[in-house]
C-alpha atoms as a printed R data frame, in Angstrom:
    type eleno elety resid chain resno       x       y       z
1   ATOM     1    CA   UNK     A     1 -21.665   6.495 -23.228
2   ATOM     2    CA   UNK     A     2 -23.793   5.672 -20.213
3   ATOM     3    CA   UNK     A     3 -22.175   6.444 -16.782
4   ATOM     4    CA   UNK     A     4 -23.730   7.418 -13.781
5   ATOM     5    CA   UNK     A     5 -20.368   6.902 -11.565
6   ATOM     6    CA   UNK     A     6 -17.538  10.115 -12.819
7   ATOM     7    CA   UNK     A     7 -16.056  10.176  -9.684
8   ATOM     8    CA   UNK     A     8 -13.932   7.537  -9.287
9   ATOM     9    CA   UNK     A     9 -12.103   5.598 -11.969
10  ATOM    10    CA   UNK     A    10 -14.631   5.308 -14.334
11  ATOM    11    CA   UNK     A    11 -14.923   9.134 -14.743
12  ATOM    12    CA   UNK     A    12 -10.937   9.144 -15.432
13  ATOM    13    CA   UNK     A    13 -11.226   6.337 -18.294
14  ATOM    14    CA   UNK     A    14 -13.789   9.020 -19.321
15  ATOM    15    CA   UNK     A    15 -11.862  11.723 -19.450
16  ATOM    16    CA   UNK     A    16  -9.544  10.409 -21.376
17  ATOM    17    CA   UNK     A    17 -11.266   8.449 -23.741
18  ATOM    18    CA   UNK     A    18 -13.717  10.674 -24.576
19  ATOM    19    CA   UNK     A    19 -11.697  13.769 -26.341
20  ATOM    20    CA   UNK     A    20 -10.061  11.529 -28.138
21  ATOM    21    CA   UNK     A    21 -13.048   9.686 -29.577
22  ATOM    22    CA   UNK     A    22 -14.733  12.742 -30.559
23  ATOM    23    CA   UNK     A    23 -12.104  13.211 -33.168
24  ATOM    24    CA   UNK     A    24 -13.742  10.634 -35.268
25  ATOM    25    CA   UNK     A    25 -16.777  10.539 -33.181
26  ATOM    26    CA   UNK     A    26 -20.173  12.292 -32.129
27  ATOM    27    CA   UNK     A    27 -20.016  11.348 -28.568
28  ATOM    28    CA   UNK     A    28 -22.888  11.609 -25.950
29  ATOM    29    CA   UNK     A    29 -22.436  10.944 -22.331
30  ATOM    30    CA   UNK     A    30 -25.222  10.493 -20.502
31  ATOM    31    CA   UNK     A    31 -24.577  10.679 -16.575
32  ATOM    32    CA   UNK     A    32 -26.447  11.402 -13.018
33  ATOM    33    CA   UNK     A    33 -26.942  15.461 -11.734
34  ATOM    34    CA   UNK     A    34 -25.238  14.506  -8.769
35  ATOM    35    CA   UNK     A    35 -21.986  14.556 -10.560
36  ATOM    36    CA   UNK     A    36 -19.181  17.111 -10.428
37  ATOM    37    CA   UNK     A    37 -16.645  16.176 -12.270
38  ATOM    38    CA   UNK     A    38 -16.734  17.178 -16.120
39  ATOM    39    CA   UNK     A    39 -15.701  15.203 -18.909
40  ATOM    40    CA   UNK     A    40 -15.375  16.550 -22.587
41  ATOM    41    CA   UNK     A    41 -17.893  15.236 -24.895
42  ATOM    42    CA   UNK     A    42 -20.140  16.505 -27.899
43  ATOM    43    CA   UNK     A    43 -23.732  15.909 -25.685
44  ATOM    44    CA   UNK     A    44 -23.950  16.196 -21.899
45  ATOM    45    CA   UNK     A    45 -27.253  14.589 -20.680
46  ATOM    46    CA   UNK     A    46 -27.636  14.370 -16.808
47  ATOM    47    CA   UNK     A    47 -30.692  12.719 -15.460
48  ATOM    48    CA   UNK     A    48 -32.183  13.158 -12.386
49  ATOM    49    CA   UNK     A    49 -31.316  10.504  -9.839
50  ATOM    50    CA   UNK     A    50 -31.961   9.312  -6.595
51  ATOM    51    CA   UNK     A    51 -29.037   8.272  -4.246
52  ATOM    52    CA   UNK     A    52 -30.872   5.512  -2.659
53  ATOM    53    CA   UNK     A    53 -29.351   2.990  -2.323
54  ATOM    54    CA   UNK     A    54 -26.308   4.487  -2.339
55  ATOM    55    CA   UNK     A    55 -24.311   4.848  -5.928
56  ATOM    56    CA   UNK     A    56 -27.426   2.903  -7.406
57  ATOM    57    CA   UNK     A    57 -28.011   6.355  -9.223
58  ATOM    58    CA   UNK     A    58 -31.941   4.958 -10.102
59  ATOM    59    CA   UNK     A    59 -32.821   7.510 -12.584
60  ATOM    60    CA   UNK     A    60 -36.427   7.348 -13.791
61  ATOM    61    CA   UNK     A    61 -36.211   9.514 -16.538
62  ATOM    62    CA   UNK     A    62 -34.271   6.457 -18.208
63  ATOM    63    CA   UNK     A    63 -37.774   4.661 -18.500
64  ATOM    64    CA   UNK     A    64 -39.256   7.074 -20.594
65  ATOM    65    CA   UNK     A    65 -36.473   7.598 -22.581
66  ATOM    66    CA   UNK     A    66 -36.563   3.977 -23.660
67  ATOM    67    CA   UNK     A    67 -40.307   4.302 -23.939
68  ATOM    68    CA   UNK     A    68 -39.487   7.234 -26.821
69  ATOM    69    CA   UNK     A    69 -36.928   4.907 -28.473
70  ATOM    70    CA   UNK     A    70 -34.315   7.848 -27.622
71  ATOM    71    CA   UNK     A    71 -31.566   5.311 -27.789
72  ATOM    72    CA   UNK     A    72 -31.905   3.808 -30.890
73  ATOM    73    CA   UNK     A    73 -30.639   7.068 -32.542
74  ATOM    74    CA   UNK     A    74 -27.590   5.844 -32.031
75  ATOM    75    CA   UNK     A    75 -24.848   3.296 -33.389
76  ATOM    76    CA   UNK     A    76 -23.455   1.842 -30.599
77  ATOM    77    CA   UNK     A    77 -23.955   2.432 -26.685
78  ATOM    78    CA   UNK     A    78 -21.515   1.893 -24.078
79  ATOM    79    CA   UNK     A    79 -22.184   1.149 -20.263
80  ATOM    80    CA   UNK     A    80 -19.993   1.569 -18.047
81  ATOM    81    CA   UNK     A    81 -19.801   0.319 -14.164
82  ATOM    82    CA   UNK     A    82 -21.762  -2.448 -12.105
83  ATOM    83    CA   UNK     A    83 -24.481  -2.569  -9.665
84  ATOM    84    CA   UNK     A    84 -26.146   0.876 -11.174
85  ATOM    85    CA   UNK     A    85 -29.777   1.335 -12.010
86  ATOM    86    CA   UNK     A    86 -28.668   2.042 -15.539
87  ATOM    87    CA   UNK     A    87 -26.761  -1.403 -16.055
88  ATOM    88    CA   UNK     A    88 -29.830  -3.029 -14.589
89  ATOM    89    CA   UNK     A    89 -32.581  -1.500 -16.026
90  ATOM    90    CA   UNK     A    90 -31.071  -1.361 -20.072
91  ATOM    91    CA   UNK     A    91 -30.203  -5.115 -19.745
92  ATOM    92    CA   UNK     A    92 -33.555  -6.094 -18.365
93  ATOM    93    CA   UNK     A    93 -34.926  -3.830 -21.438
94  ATOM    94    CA   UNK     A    94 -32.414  -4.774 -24.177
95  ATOM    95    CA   UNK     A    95 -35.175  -6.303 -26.378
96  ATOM    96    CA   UNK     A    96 -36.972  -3.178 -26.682
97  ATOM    97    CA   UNK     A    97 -33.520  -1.139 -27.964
98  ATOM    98    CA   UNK     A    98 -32.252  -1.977 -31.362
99  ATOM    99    CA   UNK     A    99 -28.435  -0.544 -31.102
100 ATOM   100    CA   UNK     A   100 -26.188  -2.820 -29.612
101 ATOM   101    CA   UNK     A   101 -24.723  -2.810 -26.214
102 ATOM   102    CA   UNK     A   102 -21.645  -2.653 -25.084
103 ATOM   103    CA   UNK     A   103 -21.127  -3.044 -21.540
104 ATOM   104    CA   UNK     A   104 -18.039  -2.277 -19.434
105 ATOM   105    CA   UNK     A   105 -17.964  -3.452 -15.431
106 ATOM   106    CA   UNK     A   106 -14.278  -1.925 -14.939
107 ATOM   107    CA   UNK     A   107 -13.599  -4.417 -11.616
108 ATOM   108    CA   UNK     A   108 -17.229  -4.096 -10.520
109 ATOM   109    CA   UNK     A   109 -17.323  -7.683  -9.684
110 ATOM   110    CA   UNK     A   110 -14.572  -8.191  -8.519
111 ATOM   111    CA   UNK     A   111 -14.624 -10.113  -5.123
112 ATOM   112    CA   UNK     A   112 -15.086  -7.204  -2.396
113 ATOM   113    CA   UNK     A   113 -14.581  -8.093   1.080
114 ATOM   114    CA   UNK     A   114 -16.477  -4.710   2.289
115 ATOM   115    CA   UNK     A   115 -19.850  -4.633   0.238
116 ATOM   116    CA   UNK     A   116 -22.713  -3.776   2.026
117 ATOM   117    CA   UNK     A   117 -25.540  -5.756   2.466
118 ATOM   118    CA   UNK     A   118 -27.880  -3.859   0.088
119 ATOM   119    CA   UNK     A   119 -24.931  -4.465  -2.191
120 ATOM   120    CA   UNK     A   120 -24.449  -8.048  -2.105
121 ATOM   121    CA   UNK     A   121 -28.489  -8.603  -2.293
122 ATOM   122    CA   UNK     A   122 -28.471  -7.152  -5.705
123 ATOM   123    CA   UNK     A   123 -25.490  -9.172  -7.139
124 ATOM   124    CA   UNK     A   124 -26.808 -11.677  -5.962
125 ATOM   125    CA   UNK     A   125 -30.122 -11.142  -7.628
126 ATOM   126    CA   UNK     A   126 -28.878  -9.593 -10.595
127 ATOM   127    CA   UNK     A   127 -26.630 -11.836 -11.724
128 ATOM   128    CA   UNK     A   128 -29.421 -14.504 -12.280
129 ATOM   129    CA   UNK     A   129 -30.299 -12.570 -15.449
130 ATOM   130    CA   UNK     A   130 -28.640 -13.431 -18.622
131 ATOM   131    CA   UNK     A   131 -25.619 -10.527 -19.032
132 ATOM   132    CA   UNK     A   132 -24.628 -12.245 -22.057
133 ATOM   133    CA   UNK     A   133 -27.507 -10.919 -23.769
134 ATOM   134    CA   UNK     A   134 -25.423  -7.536 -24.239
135 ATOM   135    CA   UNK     A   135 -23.821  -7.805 -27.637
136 ATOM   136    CA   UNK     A   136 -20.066  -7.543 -26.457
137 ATOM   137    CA   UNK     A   137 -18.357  -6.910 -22.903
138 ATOM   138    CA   UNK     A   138 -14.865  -5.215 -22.141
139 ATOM   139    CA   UNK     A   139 -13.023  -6.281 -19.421
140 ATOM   140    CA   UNK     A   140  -9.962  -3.904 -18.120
141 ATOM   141    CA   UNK     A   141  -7.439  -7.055 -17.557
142 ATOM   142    CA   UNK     A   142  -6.615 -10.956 -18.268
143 ATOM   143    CA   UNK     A   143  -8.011 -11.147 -14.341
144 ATOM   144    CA   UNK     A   144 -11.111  -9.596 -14.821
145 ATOM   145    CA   UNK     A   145 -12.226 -11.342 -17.675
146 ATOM   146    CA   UNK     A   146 -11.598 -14.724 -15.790
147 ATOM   147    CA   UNK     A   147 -13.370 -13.536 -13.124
148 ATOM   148    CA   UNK     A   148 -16.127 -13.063 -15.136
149 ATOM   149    CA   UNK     A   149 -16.036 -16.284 -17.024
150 ATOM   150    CA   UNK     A   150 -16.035 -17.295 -13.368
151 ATOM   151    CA   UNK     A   151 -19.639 -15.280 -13.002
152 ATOM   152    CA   UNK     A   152 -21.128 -16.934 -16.271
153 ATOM   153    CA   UNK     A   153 -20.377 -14.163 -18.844
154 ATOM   154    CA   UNK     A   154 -19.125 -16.006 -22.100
155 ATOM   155    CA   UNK     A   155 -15.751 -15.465 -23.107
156 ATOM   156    CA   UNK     A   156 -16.059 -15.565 -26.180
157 ATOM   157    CA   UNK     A   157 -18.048 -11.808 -25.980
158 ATOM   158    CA   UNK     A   158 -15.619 -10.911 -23.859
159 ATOM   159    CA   UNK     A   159 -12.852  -8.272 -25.324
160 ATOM   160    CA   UNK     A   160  -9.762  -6.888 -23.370
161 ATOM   161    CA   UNK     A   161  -9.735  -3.442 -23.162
162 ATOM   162    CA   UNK     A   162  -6.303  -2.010 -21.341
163 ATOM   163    CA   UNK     A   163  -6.778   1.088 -19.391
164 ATOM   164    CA   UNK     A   164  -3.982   3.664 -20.636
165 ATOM   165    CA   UNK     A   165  -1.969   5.838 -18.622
166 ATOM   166    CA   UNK     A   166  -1.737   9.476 -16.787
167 ATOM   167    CA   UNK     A   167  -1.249  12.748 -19.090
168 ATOM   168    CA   UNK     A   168   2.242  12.175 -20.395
169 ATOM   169    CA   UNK     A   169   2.687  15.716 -20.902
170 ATOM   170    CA   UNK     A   170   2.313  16.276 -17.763
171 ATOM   171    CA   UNK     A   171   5.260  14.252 -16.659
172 ATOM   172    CA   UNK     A   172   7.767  16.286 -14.795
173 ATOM   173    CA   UNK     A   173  11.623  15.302 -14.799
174 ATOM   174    CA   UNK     A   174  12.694  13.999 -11.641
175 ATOM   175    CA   UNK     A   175  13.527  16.153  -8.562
176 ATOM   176    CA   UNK     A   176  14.337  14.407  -5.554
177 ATOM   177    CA   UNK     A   177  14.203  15.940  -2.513
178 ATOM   178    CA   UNK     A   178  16.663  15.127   0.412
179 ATOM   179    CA   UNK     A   179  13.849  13.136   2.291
180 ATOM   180    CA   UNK     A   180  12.843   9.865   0.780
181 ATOM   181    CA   UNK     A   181   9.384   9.905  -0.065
182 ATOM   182    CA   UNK     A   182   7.058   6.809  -0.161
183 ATOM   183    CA   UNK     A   183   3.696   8.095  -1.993
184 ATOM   184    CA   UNK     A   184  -0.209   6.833  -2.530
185 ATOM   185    CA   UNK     A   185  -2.563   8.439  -4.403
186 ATOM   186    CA   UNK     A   186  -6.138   7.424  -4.503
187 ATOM   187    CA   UNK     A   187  -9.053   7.103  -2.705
188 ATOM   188    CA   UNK     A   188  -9.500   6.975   1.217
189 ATOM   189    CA   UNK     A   189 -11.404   4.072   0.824
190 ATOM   190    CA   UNK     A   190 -11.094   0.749   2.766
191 ATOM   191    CA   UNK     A   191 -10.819  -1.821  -0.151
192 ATOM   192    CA   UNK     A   192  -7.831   0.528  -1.102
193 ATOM   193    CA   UNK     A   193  -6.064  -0.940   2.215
194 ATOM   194    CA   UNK     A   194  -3.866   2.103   2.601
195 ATOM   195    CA   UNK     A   195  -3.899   0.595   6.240
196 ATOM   196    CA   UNK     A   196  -1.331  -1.827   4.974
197 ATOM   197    CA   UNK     A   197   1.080   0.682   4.124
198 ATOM   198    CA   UNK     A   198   0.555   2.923   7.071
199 ATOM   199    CA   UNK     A   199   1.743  -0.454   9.228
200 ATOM   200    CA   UNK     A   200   4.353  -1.326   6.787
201 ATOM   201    CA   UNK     A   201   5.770   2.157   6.862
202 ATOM   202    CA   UNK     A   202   5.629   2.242  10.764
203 ATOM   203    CA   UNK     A   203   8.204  -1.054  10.724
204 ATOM   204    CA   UNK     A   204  10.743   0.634   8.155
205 ATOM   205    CA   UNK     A   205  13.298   1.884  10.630
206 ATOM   206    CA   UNK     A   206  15.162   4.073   7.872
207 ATOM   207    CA   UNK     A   207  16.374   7.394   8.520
208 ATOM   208    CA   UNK     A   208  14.655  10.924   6.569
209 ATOM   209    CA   UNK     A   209  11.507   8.393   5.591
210 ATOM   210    CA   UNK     A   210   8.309  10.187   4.924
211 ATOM   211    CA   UNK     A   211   4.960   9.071   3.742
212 ATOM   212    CA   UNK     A   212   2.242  11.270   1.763
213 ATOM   213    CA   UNK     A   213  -1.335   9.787   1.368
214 ATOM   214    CA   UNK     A   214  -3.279  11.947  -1.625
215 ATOM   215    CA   UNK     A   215  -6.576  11.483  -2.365
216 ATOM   216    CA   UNK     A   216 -10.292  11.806  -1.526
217 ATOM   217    CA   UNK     A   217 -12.115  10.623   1.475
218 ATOM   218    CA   UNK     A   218 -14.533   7.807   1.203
219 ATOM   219    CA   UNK     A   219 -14.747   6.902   4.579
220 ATOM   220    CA   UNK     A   220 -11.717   5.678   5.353
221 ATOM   221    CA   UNK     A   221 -10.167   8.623   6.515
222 ATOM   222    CA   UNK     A   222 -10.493   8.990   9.934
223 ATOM   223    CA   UNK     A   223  -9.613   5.774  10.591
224 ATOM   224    CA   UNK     A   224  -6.279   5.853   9.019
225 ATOM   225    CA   UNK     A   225  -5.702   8.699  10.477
226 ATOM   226    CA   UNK     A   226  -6.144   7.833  13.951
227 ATOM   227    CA   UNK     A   227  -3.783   4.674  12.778
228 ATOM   228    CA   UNK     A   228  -1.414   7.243  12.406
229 ATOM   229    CA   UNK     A   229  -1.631   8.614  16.006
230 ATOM   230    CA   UNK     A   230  -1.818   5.449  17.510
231 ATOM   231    CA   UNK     A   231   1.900   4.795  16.156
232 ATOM   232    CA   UNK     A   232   3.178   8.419  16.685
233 ATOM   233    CA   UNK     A   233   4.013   9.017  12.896
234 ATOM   234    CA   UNK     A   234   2.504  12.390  12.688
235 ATOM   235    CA   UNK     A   235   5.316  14.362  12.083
236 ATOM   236    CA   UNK     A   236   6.343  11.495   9.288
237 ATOM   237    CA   UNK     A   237   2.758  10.703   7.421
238 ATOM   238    CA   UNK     A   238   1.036  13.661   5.562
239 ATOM   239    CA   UNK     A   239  -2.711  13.484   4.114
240 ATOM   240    CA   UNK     A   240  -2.724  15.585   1.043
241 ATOM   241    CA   UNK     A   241  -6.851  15.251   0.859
242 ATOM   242    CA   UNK     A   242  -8.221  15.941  -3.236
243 ATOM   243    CA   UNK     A   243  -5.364  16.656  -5.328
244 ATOM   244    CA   UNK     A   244  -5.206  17.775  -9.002
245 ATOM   245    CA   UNK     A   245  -3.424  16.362 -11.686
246 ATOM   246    CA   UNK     A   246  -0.272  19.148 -11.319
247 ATOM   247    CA   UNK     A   247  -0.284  18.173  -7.837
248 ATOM   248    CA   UNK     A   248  -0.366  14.749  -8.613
249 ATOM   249    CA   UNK     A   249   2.637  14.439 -11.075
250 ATOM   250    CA   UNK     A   250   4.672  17.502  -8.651
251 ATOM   251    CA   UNK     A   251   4.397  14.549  -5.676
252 ATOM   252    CA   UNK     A   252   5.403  12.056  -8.442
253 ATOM   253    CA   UNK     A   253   8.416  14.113  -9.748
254 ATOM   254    CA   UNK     A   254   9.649  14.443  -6.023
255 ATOM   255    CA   UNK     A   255   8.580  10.700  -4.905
256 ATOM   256    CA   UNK     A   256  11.196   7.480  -4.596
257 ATOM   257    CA   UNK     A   257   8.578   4.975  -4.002
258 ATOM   258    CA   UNK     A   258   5.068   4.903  -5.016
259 ATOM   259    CA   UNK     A   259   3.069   2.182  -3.431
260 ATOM   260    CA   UNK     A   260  -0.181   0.561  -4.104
261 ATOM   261    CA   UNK     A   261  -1.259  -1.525  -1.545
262 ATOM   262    CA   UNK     A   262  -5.056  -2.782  -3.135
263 ATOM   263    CA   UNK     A   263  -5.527  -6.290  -2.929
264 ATOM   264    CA   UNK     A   264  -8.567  -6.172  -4.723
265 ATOM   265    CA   UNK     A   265  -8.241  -3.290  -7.627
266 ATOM   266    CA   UNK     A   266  -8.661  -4.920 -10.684
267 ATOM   267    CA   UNK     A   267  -6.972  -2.211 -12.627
268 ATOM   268    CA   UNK     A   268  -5.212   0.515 -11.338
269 ATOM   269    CA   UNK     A   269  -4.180   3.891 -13.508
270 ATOM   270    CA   UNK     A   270  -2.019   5.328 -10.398
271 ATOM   271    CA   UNK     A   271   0.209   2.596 -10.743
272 ATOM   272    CA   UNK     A   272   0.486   3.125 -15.052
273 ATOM   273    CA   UNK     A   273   1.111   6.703 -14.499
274 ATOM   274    CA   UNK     A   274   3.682   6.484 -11.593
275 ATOM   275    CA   UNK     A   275   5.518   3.770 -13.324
276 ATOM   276    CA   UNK     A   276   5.730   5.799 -16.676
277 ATOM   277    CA   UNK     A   277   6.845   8.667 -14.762
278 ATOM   278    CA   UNK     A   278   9.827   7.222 -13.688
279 ATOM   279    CA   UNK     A   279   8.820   6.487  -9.740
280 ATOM   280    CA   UNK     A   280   9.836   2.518  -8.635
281 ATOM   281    CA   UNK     A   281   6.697   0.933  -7.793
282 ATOM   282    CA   UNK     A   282   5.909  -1.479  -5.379
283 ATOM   283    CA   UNK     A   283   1.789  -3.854  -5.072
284 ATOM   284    CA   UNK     A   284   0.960  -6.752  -3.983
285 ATOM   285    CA   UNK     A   285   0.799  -9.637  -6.637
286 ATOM   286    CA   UNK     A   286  -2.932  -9.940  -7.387
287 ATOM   287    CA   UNK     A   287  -5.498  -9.105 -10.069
288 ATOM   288    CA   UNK     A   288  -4.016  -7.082 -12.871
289 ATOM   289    CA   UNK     A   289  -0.961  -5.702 -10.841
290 ATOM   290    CA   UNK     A   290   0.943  -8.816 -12.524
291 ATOM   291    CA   UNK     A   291  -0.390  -7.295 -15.739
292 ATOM   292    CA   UNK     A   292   0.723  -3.853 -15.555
293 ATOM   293    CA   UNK     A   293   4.218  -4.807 -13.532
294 ATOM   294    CA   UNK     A   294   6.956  -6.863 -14.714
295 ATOM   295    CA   UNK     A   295   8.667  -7.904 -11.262
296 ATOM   296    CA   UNK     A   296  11.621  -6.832 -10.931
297 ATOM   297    CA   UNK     A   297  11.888  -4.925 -14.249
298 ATOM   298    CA   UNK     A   298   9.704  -1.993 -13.946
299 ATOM   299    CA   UNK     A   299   7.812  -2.340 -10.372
300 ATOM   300    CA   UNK     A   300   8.319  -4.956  -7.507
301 ATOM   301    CA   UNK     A   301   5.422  -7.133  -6.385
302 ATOM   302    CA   UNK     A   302   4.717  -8.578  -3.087
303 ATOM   303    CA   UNK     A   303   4.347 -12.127  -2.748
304 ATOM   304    CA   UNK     A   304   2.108 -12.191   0.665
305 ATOM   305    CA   UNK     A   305  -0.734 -10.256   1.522
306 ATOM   306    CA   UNK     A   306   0.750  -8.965   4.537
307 ATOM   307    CA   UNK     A   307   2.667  -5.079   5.819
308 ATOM   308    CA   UNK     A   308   5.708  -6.708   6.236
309 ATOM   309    CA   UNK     A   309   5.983  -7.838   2.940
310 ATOM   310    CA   UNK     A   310   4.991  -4.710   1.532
311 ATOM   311    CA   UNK     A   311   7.608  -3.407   3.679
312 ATOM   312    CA   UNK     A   312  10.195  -5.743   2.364
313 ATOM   313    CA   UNK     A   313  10.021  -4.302  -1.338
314 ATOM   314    CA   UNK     A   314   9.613  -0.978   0.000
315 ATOM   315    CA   UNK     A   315  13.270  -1.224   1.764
316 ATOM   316    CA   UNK     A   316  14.911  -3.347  -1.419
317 ATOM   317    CA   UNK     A   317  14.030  -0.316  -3.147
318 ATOM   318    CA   UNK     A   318  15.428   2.871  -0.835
319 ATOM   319    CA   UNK     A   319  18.195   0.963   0.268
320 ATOM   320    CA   UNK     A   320  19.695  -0.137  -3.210
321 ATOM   321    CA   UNK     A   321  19.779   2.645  -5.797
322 ATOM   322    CA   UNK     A   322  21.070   0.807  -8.524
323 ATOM   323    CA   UNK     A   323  17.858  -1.362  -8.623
324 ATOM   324    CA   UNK     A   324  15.557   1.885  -7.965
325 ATOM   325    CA   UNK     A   325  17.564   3.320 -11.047
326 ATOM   326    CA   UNK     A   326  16.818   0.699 -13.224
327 ATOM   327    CA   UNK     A   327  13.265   0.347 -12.339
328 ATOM   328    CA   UNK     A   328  12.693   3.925 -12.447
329 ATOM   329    CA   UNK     A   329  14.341   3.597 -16.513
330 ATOM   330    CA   UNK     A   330  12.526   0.648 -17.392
331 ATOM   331    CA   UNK     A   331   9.148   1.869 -16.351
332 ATOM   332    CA   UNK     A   332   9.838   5.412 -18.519
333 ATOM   333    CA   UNK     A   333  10.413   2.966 -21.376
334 ATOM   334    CA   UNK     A   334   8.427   0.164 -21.295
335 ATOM   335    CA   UNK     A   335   5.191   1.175 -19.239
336 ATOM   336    CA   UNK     A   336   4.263   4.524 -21.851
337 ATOM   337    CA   UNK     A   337   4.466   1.552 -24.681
338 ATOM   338    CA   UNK     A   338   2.247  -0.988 -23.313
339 ATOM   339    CA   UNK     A   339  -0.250   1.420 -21.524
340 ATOM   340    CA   UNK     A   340  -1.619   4.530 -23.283
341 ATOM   341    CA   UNK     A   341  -4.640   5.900 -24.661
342 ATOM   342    CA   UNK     A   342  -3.506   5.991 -27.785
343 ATOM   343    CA   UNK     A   343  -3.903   2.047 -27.989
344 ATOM   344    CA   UNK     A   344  -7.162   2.171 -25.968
345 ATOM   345    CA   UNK     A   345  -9.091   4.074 -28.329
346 ATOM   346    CA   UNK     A   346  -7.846   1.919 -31.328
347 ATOM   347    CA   UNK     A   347  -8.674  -1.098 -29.645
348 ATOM   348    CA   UNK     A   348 -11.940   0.631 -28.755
349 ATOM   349    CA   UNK     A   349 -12.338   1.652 -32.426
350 ATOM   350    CA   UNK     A   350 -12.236  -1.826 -33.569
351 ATOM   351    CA   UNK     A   351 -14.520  -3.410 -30.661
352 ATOM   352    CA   UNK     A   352 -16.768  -0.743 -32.058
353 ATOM   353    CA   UNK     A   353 -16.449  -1.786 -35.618
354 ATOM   354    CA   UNK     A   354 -16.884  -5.591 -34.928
355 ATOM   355    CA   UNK     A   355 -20.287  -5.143 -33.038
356 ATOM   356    CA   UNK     A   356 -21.523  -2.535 -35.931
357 ATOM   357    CA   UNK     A   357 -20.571  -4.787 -38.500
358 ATOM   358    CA   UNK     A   358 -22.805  -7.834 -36.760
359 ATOM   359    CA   UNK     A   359 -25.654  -5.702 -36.365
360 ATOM   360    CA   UNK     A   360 -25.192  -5.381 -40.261
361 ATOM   361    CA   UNK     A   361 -24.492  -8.936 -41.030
């Protein structure tokens, strides 16, 4: 496994995945030194790596480990995320490495309205190469892979490769407290568009309301919370910052509405988990949301891009508890079924297989 990126969603896909594999498995992960967060595997290898530009993670230890055929010792490699030096560097060097490639983008091309310049040059260069020249590739959802038979990847390399869900042992029983709680968890970053639900929260004139945002900054913090100010909901909206996974599924346990307001995630695990858990969920109707949410059986989706649609679900959903009820049921039984692990690493298993077996052939 080849990720620079643990932070974000990437590095939970790892965490998961990983263990698991490693019970049939010899698993290496090779990563960047600037990481913190630690995922279970047989072989940690962190590289050096320089920051610049940012999250490019150029390592240039990887050159001479290709130079010592290090990564032909192996039966399969996996990479996973976009626009990394690792991505770049292994696909512009694939003829010189004998196992085959897997490679994994998990929603990195996905259209961004917020990339930075630096960003957008290297798509836009990189994405004149031939990708296709990586044995197979994994998209998360039915959206991504058409956005990247959009891009020029072939489909016929291209597998689907659902994300699972949270810890299910970790799912508390429901204990509702006497304030109705909308909840996000996630990153404070702006493609996240927790803006959205800060507005559509300030127009939901419903008594004992509250709304917790938990999650890291990525530079979207300060902003939302001057948002806040600016419409006097202080005493009502309550940044949680980093939380941990107990915290996580205590906010769930005690939560009537989780929200996910992306409108350009491509797959999001927040959603799986607070859906299995029993918590009514309301996103907008884009990307893989469709995939993960039946409407109106375990999650409600918003038809416009807008607050005060996301508002509109919101309200169906404190105001009418029989609906709440039965989305809150049908996610605990359908969502856990569809969306876990469990299914990802068979799936995985037999990706794995296929590619092996062509090497062979």
């Amino acid at each position: 496994m080849i990720s620079p990126e643990l932070d974000a969603g990437i590095g939970t896909w790892l965490e998961f995945v990983c263990p698991l594999l490693m019970k049939n498995h010899d698993v290496t992960l090779l990563t960047s030194d600037n990481t913190t967060r630690n995922v279970k595997c047989n072989t940690l290898l962190k590289l050096d790596s320089w920051s610049f530009p940012p999250k490019y993670y150029y390592m240039p230890k990887l050159k001479k480990l290709i130079k010592d055929n290090f990564f032909d010792t192996f039966d399969i490699i996996q990479i996973h995320g976009f626009s990394s030096f690792p991505a770049d560097y292994l696909l512009l060097k694939k003829n010189k490495i004998s196992t085959p490639i897997i490679f994994s983008p998990h929603g990195g091309l996905q259209p961004h309205p917020n990339l930075s310049t630096l960003r957008k040059i290297h798509d836009k260069v990189l994405l004149r190469f031939n990708w296709n020249n990586f044995n197979r590739i994994t998209a998360i959802s039915f959206a991504e892979k058409n956005r990247l038979v959009q891009l020029g990847f072939k489909s016929e390399k291209i597998d689907i490769l659902y994300n699972g869900g949270g810890d299910s042992e970790k799912i508390l029983s429901r204990q509702m407290s006497k304030s109705k709680i909308i909840l996000y968890v996630g990153r404070l970053a702006k493609p996240k568009n927790v803006d959205l639900l800060i507005d559509a929260f300030s127009i939901l004139d419903i008594s004992n309301l509250e709304l917790i945002i938990a999650g890291p900054d990525f530079g979207a913090f300060s902003y939302l919370q001057s948002k806040v100010q600016e419409n006097n909901l202080s005493s009502k909206v309550h940044f949680k910052g980093r939380i941990s996974d107990d915290e996580k599924f205590q906010l769930l346990s005690k939560s009537s509405v989780f929200v996910h307001p992306s409108l350009t995630d491509v797959f999001a695990i927040t959603l799986i988990e607070a859906s299995q858990a029993g918590v009514p969920c309301v996103a907008f109707d884009v990307g893989a949301n469709r995939e993960i949410l039946e409407d109106g059986i375990t999650g409600l989706l918003a038809q416009d891009a807008s607050s005060e649609s996301l508002a509109s679900k919101i309200k169906e959903i404190i105001l009418d508890s029989t609906l709440a009820e039965k989305l809150s049921k049908n996610g605990q039984e359908i969502t856990p079924k569809k969306f876990n692990w469990d299914n990802t690493i068979i799936r995985l298993e037999e990706i794995f297989n296929q590619v092996v077996s062509s090497k062979i052939d």
